[in-house]
N, C-alpha and C positions, 0 to 999 in steps of 0.2 A: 283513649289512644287514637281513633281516629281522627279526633278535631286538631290530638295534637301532630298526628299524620296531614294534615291538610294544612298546617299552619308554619311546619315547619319541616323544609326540604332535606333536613340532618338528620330528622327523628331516624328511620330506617339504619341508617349507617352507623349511629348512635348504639341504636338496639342492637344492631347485628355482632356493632363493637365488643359492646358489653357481653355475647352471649359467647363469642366468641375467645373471649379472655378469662371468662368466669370458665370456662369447657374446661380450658389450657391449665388452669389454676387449679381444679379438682383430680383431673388426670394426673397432672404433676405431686400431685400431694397423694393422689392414691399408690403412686411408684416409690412415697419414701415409707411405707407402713411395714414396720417389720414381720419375714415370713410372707409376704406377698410375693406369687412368680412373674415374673416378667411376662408376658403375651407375647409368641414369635410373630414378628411383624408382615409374615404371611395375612394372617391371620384381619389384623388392620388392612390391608391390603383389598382383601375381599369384603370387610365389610365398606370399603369404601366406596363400591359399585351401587350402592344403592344411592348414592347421588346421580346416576343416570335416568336419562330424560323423559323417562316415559314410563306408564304401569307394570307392561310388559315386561319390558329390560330388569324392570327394579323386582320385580318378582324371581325371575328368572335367577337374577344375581343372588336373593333373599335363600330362596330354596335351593338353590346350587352351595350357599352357604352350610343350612343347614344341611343337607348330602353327606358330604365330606364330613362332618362335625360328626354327624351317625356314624358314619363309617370308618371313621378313627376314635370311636367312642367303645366305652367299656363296656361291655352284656347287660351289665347292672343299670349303668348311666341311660341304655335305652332305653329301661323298660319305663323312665320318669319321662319320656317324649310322650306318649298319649295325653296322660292328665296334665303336662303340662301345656302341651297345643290348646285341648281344651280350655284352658284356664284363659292362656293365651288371647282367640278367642272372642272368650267372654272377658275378658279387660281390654281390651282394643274396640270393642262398640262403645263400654263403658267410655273409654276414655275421649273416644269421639264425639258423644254425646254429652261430655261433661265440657270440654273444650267449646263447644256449639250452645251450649245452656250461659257458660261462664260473658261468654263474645257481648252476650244481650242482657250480662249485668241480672241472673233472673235467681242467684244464689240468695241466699239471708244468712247472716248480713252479707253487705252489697261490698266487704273488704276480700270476702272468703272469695270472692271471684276472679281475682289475679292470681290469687296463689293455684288454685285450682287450674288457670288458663295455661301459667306459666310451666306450670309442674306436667299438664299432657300436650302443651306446648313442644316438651322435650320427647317425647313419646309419640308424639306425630312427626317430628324430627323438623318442623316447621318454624316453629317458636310458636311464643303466643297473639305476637304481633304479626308475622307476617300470615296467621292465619285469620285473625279478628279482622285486619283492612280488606280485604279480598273480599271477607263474607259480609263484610256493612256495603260491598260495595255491591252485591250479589242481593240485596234485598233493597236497594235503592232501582237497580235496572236488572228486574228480574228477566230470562229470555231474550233479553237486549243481544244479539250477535257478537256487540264490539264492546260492549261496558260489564256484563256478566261473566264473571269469571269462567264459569262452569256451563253455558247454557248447554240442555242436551242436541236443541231442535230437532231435528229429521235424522238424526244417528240413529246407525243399529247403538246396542249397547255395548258388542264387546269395542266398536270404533271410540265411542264415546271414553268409553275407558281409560282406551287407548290416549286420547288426545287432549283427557283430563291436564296435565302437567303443560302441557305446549300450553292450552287454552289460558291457564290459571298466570303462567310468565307473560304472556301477550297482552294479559288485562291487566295485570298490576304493571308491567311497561307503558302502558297507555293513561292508565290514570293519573302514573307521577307526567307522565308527557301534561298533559289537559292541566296537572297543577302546575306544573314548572317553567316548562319548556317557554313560552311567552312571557314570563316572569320574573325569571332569574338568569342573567349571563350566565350563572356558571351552571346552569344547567347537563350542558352534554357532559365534562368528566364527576359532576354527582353522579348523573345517569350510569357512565360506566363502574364508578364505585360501588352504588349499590346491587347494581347487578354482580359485581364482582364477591363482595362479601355476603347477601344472602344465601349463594350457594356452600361460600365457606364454614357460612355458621352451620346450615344444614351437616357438613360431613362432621362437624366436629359434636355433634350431634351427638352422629352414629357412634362417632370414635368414643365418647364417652360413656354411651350406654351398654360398648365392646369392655370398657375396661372394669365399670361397677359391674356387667352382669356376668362377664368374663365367656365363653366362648361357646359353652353348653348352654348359660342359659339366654344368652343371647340369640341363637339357633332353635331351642325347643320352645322356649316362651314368648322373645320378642319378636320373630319371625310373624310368626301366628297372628300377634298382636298387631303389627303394624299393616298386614295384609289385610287385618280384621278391619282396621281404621279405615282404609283407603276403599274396600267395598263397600260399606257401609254408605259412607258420604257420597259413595258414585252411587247404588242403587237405588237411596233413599231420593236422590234431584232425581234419577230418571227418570223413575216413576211416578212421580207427581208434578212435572214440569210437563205438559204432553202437550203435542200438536190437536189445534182444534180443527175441526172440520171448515168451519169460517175464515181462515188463513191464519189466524192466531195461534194463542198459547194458554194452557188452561194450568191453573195450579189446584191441585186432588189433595183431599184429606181420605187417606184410604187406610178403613176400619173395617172392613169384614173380610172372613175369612182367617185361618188359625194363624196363617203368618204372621198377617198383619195385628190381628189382637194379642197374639203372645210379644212379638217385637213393642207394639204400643204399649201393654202392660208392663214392661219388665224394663223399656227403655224409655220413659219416657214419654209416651206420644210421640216416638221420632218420625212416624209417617204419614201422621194429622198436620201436612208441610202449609194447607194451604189456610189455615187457622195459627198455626205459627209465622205464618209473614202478615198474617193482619195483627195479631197482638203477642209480637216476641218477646215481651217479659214474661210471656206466662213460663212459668217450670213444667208444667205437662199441660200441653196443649190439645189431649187427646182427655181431661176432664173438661173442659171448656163447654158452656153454653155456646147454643147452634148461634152462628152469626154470619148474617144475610147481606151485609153490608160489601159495596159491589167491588174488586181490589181490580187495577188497572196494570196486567202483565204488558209484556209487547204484543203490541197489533192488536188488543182489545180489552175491553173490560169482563172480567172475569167474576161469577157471582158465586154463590155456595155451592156446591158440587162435592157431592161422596161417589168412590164407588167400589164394587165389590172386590176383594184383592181375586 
């Protein structure tokens, strides 16, 4: 996907097309199933807010969802909120981490990796393409200010968090710029096209994971789930992308401590980061022989380095 991102100024608006009409097409087919209720379009409504621009908001909106859903719910129906938050969860790291394993092609066989990307593609609410380009472009200019999608640099965390989303639209604007913009005339209304329909495909996203999971469990499980995603991929970069004393940027494989080796064992290796951007086919990166070999973040070269969680 990325070469075919690089080679070709349509891909995005192609993909987005497609996700977007495939949405339409299932939603519409789930409305003709007989004995299916309708969704009051309240309901669509509010989950629509989680295409807004920032962590904060989209939370806010998330659990404001679920709120209501509680409290217009049945005695019984709540008692299924606990285990299923938890559940929640724990398939929302999963699925983070399968999305992020998928990106680097590190599945067997090497086919099982689309379906997997695309399938928590839809559950990150991203697709699997506008997640895959960001993050090949986040390991090409790791900490880079202007080419890294996500760098944390000198953030507190919760800012960083915070400005995850802003960050992540300004560098994929900037990238199709650097590809296009010098290249192709029709550059500026591609540019507004795809900015236009990436967010569309995103709500339809939501909207169809509002209709297969219908409104409870969209609330008790996918709430959980998608908050689960979006911390994860934030605390996992913060904490291993860190400011060096030397004005640089240090990438950490951090293994000690119960956090870190329960998280490491059970996901992965997801926070052995700076052994997975030297050899990202590996599937768990957190088995991996010690390797010394010097990686070149911004503002310096960066060698082996563990440390205690």
């Amino acid at each position: 996907m990325w070469n075919r991102y690089r080679a070709d100024p349509f891909f995005l608006i192609r993909y987005s097309v497609g996700s977007i009409v495939l949405c339409a097409l299932i939603i519409r087919f789930h409305a003709t199933i007989p004995g299916v209720a309708a969704i009051h379009w309240g309901w669509f409504a509010a989950a629509a807010l989680l295409v807004l621009p920032n962590f904060y908001l989209q939370a806010v909106a998330a659990l404001g969802f679920s709120a209501v859903c509680f409290g217009l719910d049945t005695p019984a129906n709540r008692l299924l909120l606990p285990p299923l938050a938890v559940s929640g969860l724990f398939l929302g790291c999963y699925a983070a981490v399968a999305i992020h394993t998928a990106s680097h092609q590190a599945f067997r066989p090497r086919w099982v990796n689309r379906i997997v990307g695309e399938v928590c593609g839809v559950l990150l609410l991203t697709g699997y393409a506008t997640f895959l380009i960001p993050h090949l472009a986040h390991h090409r200019y790791p900490d880079d200010p202007l080419r890294d999608p996500h760098p944390p640099g000198h953030l507190s965390f919760p800012a960083y968090l915070n400005g995850m989303v802003p960050t992540l639209v300004a560098c994929m604007n900037r990238l199709y710029a650097d590809l296009w913009a010098g290249r192709d005339g029709r550059y500026p209304w591609l540019s507004r096209i795809t900015r236009t329909l990436i967010p569309l495909a995103f709500l339809m996203r939501v909207l169809l994971l509002l209709v297969l999971l219908r409104p409870m469990l969209f609330a008790y499980l996918f709430v959980p789930l998608y908050i689960a995603e979006l911390m994860l991929f934030a605390h996992v970069n913060y904490m291993t992308h860190r400011p060096d004393p030397a004005g640089g940027f240090m990438i950490l494989d951090l293994k000690d401590g119960i956090f870190h080796r329960v998280m490491n064992a059970v996901f992965l290796g997801t926070y052995c980061h700076r052994t997975h951007h030297l050899r990202p086919y590996l599937l768990n990166p957190s088995r991996a022989a010690p390797d010394d070999r010097p990686m070149r973040t911004y503002g310096q070269v960066i060698t082996s380095r563990s440390t205690n969680g």
